[in-house]
C-alpha positions as CSV (number, residue, x, y, z in Angstrom):
1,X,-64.7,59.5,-14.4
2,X,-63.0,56.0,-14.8
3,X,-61.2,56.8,-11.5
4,X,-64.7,57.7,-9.4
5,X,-66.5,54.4,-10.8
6,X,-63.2,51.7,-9.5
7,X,-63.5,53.9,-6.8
8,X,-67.5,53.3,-6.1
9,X,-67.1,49.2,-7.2
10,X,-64.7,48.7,-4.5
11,X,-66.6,50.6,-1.9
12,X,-69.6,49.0,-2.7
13,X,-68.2,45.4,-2.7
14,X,-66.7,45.9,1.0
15,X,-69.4,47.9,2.1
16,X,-71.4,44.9,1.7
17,X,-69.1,42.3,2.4
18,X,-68.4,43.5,5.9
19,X,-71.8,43.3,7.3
20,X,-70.8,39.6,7.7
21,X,-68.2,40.3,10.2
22,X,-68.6,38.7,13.2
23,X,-67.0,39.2,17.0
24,X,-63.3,38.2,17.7
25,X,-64.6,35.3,20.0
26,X,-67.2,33.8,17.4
27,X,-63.9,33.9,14.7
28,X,-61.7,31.8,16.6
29,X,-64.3,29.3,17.7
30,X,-62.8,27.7,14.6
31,X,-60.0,26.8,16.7
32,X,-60.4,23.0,18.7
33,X,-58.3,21.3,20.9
34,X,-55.5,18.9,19.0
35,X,-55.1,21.2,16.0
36,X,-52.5,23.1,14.6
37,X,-52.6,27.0,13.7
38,X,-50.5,29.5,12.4
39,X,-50.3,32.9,13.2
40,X,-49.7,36.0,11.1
41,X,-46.1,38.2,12.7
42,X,-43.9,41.4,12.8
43,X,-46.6,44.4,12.4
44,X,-49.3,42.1,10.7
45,X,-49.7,40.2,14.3
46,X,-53.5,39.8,14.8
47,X,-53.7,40.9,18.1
48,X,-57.2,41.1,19.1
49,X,-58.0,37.4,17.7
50,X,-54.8,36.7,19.9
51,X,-56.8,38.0,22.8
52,X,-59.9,36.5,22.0
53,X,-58.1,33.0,21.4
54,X,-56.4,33.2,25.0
55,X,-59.5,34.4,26.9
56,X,-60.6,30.9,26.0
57,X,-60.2,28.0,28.8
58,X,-61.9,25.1,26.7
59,X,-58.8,24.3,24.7
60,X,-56.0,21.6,25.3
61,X,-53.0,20.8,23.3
62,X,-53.2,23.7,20.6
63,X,-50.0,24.1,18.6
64,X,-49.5,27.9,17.6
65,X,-46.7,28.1,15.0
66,X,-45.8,31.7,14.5
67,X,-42.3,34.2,13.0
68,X,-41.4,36.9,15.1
69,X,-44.8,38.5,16.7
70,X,-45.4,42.1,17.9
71,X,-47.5,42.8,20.8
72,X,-48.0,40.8,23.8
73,X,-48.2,36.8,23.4
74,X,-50.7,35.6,26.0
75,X,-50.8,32.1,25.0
76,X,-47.2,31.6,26.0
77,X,-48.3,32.9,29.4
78,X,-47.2,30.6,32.3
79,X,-50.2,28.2,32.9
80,X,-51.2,28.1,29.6
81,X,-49.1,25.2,28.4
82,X,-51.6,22.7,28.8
83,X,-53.6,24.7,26.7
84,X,-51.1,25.9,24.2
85,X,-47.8,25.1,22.8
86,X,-46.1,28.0,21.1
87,X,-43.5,27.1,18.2
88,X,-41.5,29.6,16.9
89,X,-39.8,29.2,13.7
90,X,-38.0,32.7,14.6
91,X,-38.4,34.3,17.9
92,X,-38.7,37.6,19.4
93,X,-39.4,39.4,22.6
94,X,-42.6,37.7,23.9
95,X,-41.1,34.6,23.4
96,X,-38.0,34.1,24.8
97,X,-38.9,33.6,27.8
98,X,-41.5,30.9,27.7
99,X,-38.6,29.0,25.3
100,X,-36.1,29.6,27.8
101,X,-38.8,28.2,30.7
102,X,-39.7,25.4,28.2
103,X,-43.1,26.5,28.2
104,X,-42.7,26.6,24.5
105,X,-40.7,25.2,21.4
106,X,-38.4,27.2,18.7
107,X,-37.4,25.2,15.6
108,X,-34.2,26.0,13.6
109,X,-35.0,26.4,10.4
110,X,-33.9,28.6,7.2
111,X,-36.5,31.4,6.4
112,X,-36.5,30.5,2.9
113,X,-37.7,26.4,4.6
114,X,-40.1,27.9,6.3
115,X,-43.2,28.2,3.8
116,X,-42.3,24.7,2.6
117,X,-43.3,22.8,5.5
118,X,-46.8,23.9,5.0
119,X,-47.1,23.6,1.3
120,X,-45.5,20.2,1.6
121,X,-48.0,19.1,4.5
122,X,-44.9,18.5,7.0
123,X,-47.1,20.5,9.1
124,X,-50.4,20.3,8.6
125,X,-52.4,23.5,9.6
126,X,-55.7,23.4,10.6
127,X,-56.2,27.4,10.9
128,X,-54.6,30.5,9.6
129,X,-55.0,33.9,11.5
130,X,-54.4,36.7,9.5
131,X,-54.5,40.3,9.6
132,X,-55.3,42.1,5.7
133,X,-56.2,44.5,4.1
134,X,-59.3,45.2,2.9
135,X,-60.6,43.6,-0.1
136,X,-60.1,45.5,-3.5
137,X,-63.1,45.3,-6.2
138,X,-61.9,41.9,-7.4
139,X,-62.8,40.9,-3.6
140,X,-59.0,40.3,-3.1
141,X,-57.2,41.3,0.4
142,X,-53.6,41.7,0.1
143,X,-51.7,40.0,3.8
144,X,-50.0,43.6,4.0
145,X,-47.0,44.2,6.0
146,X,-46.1,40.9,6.2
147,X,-46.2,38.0,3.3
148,X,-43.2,35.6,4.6
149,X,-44.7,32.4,5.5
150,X,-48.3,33.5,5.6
151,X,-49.6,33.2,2.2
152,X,-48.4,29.4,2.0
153,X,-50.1,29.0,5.2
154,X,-53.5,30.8,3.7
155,X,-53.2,28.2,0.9
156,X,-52.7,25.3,3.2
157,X,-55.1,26.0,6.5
158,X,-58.3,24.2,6.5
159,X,-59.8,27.2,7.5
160,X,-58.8,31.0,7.1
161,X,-59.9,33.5,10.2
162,X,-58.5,37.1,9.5
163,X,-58.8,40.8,11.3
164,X,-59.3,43.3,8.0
165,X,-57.9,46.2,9.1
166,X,-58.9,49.4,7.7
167,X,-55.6,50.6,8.2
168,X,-53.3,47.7,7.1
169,X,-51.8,49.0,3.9
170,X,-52.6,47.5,1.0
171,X,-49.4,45.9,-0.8
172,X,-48.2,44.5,-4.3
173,X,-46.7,41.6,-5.3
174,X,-47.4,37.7,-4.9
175,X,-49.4,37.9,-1.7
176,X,-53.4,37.8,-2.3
177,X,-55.8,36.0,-0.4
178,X,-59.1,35.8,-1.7
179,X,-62.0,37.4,0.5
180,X,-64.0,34.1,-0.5
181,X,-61.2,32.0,1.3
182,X,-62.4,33.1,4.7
183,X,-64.3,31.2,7.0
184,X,-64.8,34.2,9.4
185,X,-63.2,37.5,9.8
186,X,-63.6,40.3,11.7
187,X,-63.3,44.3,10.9
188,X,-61.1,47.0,13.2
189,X,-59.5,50.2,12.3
190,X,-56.6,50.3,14.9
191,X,-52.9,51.1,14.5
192,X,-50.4,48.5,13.2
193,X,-47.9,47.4,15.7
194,X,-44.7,50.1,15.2
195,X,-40.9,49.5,15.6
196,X,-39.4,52.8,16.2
197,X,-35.8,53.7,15.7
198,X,-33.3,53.8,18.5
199,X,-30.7,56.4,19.1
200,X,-27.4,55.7,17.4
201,X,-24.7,54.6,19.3
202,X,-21.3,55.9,18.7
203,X,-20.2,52.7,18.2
204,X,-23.4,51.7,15.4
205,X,-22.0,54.9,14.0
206,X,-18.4,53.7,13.4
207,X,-19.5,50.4,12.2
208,X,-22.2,51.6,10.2
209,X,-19.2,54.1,8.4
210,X,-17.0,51.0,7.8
211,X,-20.1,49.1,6.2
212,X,-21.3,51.7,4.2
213,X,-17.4,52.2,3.1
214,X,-17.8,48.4,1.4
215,X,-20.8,49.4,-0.5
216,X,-20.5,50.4,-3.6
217,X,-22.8,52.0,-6.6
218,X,-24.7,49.7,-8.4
219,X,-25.0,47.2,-5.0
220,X,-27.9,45.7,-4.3
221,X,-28.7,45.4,-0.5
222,X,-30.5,43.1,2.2
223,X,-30.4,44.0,5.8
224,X,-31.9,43.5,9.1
225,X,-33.8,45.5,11.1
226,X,-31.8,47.3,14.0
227,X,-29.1,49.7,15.1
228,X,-26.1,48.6,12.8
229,X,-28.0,48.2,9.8
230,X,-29.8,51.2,10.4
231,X,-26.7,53.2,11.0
232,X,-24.7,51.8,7.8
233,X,-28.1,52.6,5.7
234,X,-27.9,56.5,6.5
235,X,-24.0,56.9,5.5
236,X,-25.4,55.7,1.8
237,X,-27.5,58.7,1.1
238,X,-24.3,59.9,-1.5
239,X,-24.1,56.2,-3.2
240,X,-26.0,55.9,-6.9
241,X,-28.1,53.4,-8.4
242,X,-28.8,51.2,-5.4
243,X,-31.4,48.5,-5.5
244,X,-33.3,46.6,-2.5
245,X,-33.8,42.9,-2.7
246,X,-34.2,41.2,0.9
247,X,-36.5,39.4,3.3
248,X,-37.0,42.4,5.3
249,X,-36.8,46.5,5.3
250,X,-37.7,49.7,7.8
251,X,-37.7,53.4,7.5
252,X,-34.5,54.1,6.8
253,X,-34.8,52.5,3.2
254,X,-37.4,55.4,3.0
255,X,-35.0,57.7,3.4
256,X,-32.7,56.2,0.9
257,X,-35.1,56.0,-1.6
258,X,-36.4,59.5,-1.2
259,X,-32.6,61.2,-1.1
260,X,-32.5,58.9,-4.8
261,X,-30.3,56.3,-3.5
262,X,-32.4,53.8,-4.4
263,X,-33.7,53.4,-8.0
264,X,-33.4,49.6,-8.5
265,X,-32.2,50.2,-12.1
266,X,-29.2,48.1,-11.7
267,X,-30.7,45.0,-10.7
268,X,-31.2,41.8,-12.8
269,X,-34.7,40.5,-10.6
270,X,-37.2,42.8,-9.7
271,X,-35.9,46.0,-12.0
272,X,-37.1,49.0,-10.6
273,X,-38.9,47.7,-7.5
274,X,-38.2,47.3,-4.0
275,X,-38.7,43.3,-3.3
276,X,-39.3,42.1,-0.1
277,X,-40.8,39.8,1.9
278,X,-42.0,42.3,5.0
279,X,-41.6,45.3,6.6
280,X,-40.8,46.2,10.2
281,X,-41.2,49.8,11.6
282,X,-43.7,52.8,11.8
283,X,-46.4,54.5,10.5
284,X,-44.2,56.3,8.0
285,X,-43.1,53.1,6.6
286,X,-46.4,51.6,6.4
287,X,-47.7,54.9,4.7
288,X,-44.6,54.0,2.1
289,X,-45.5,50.6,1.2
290,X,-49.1,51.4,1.1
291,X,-50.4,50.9,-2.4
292,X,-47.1,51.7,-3.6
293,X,-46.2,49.5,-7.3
294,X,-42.5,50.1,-6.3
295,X,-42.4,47.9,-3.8
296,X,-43.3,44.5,-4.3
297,X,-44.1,41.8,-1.5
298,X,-43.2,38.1,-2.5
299,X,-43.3,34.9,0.2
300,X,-39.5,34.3,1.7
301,X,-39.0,30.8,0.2
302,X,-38.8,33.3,-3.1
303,X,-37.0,36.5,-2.2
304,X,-34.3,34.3,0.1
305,X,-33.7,31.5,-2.7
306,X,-30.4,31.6,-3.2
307,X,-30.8,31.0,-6.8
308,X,-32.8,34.0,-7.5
309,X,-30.7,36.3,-5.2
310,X,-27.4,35.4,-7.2
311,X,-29.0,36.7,-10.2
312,X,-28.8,40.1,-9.2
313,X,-24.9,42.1,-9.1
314,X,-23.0,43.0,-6.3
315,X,-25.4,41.9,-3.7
316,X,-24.1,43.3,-0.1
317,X,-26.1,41.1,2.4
318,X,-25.9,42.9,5.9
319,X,-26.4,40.9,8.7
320,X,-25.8,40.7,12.7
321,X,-24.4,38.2,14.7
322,X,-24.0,37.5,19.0
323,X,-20.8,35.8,18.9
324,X,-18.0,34.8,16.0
325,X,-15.4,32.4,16.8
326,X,-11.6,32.8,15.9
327,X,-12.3,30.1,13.3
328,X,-15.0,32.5,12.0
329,X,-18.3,30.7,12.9
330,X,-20.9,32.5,13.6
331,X,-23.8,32.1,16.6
332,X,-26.5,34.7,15.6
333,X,-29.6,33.0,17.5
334,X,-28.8,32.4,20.8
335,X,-26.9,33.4,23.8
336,X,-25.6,30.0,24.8
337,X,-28.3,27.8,25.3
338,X,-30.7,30.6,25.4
339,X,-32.4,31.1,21.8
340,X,-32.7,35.0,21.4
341,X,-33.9,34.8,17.7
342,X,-33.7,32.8,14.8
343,X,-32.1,31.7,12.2
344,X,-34.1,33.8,9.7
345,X,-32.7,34.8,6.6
346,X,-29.1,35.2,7.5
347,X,-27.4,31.8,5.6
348,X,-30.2,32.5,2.7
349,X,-28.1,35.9,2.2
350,X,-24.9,35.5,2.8
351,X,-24.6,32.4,0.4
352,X,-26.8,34.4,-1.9
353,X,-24.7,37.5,-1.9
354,X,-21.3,35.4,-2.1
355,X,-22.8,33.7,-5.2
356,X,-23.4,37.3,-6.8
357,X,-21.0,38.7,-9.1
358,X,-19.5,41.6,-7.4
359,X,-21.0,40.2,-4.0
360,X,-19.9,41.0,-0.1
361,X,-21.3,39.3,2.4
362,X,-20.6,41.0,5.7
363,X,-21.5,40.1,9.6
364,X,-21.5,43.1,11.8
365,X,-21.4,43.5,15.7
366,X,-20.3,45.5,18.4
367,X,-16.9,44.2,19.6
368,X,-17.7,43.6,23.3
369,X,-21.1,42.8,25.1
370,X,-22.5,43.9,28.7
371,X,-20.9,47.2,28.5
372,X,-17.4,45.6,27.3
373,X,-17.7,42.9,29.9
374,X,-17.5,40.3,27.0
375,X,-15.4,39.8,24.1
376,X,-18.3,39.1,21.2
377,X,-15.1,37.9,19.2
378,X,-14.2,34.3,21.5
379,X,-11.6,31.8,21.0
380,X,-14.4,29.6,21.1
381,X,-18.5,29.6,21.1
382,X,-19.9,29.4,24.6
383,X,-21.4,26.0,25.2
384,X,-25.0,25.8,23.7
385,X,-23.9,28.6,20.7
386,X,-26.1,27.7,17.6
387,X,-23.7,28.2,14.4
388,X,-25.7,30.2,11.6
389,X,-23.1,30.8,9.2
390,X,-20.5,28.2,9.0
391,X,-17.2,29.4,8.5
392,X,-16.6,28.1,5.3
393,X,-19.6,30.4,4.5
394,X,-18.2,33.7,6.4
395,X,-16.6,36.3,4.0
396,X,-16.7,40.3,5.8
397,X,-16.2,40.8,9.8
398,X,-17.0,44.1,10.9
399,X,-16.8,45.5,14.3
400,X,-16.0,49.0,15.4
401,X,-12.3,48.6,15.0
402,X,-12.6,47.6,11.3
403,X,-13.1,45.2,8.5
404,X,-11.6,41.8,8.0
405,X,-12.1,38.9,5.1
406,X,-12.1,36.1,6.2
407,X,-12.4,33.7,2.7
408,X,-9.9,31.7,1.5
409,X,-8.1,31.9,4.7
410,X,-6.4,29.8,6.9
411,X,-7.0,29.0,10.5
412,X,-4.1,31.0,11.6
413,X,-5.2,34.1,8.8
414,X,-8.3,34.3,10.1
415,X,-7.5,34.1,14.1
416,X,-5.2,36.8,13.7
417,X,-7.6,38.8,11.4
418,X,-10.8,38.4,13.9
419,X,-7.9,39.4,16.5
420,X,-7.1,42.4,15.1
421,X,-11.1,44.2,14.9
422,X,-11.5,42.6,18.6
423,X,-11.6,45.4,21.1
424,X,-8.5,46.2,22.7
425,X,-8.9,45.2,26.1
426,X,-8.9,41.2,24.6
427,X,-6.8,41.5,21.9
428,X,-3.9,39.8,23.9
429,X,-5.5,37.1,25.4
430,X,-7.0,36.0,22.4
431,X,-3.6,36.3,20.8
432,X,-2.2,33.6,23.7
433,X,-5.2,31.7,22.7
434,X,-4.9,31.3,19.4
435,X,-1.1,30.7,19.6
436,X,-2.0,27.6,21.6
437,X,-4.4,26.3,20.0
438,X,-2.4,26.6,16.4
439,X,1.0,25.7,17.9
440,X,2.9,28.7,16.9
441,X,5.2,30.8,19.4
442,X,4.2,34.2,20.1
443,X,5.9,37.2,18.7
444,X,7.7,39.5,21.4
């Protein structure tokens, strides 16, 4: 009976609540020329107050500052840049380009920074646009998918606009926003922007068995999203007593918790839940997170502080890169001068996980690039590399040829080590290379 009554509350405060909703256009009116907004990313991307706000053409000189969004990005569009400036504090897809064109700005910046230049008034926001879940009883919405960045910038915009999506799940953790802290919302029920799996590559396959190999029971994990960490997280299925603590999971940590991988026992923060900061994937992974009290969602300057990753034991932090240097530093946002992504949570992690008793911290890549064209292992970065991880930050180095660590060693260690998982086709050259460069004659 208590059940049917919270049950009848909460209907009855949204069903009133959302006769207030008004039309995506009449939302964003909030938006004027000369301010500053932020908008909400990854599968929480407000897309249809993204259309509404480009389908104006009264606005001038509207900063958009924005994480990694899904969906197309229409105020990046070329001949928009009088009207918009897009600054991405990590980019994706419908953003490179437009950076690339220098129709629009990227920032380097930690994820765990991030939230801090809008609580610290740095950047001073003007309007937030969200995407929540409905309100509960209390008249709380929960941001969902996607916490990050977004609930400091709910706390700091002038003025909050949302989309409440019937089906945004509805999460736990440190991410509320009060219904009463909205200027204007509208209401949909569409699908969330999904990220499916690809296909495995054989060589995702080999690497993901040589990272899964440094794993062991009791670990506690962070990972990306893509086909490395994805392959490494289905060869744990047989591990015990794994935990989750990172700024980002998909599916396949489903999978892991439902074979009883996962049971977060071992950890020292977070015991027994899945802490994150946002998910990435599809429907299944949505349905997982959804009301779930397992998994909680906490803002990135949190779940990537360094000093509260530490805390937990043998954190493996698993993490991608575009190009690694034979001194071992490590370009993992751009392609040159090209910026492909961000700096994101990769430095938060790998310090974190080297400060954790028992820790690895591991970069893994394909050996070559452009179908083994390229050597991602270089005897130097190409001009215009950004350096992520420093290499007196860079422990574990694995490609499909194996597993090197590279702390505590030399110049000349760690050039022949990177040499040795570099793909064989370059192996020799990189050998002359580093011979030259470290003045020591070549063995026959």
């Amino acid at each position: 009976m208590r059940y049917a009554w919270v049950m009848t509350q909460a209907n009855s405060f949204w069903e009133s609540a959302r006769k207030r909703a008004v039309s995506p256009a009449d939302a964003v009116a909030a938006v004027r020329s000369g301010t500053s907004i932020f908008l909400h990313g990854a599968a929480a991307t407000p897309t249809p107050l993204i259309e509404a706000l480009a389908s104006r053409r009264d606005l001038a000189d509207v900063r958009v500052f924005h994480l990694h969004t899904n969906g197309p990005a229409p105020f990046a569009d070329p001949g928009r840049e009088r009207e918009f400036r897009s600054v991405s504090l990590f980019t994706g897809g419908p953003l490179r380009k437009a950076i690339a064109e220098g129709r629009a700005d990227f920032v380097p910046i930690f994820l765990s920074d991030i939230p801090g230049i809008f609580l610290s008034g740095a950047v001073k926001l003007d309007v937030a646009i969200l995407q929540l879940s409905p309100p509960d009883r209390h008249g709380m919405c929960s941001l969902g998918t996607s916490t990050d960045a977004a609930l400091a910038a709910s706390q700091m915009a002038t003025v909050v606009v949302a989309e409440i999506n019937d089906q945004m799940p509805r999460t736990h953790g440190n991410n509320i926003v009060p219904f009463s802290r909205l200027a204007s919302f509208i209401t949909t029920n569409r699908p969330l922007h999904e990220h499916a799996m690809e296909p495995e590559t054989a060589v995702e396959a080999q690497i993901g068995e040589l990272v899964a190999n440094l794993v062991e029971d009791g670990s506690t994990l962070q990972m990306g999203i893509g086909g490395i960490p994805d392959a490494a997280l289905a060869r744990l299925v047989n591990k015990h007593e794994l935990g989750i603590h990172t700024e980002m999971f998909s599916d396949r940590v489903v999978d892991l918790f439902e074979a009883g991988a996962i049971t977060n026992r071992q950890k020292a923060v977070g015991i027994g839940r899945i802490i994150t900061s946002f998910v990435n994937g599809t429907r299944r992974l949505f349905n997982f997170v959804d009301d779930n009290p397992l998994v909680a969602f906490y803002p990135c300057d949190w779940t990537n502080d360094t000093s509260v990753i530490r805390h937990n034991p043998k954190v493996v932090a698993i993490n991608s890169a575009v190009q690694i240097d034979l001194t071992g530093q490590v370009c993992a946002d751009s392609i040159g001068h090209r910026i492909y992504s961000g700096i994101g949570g990769q430095m938060d992690f790998i310090r974190g996980a080297a400060l954790s008793p028992g820790g690895k911290p591991i970069i893994a890549l394909p050996s070559t690039a452009r179908d083994g064209a390229i050597s991602r292992i270089a005897t130097e970065l190409a001009p215009g590399a950004g350096v992520v991880t420093t290499r007196g930050h860079v422990h574990w180095i694995v490609t499909e040829y194996g597993a090197v660590n590279l702390h505590g060693k030399t110049l000349r260690e760690r050039g022949e080590a990177l040499t040795s998982i570099a793909h064989p086709d370059f192996r020799a050259a990189l050998r002359r290379d580093l011979a030259a460069i470290r003045h020591f004659p070549m063995a026959n």
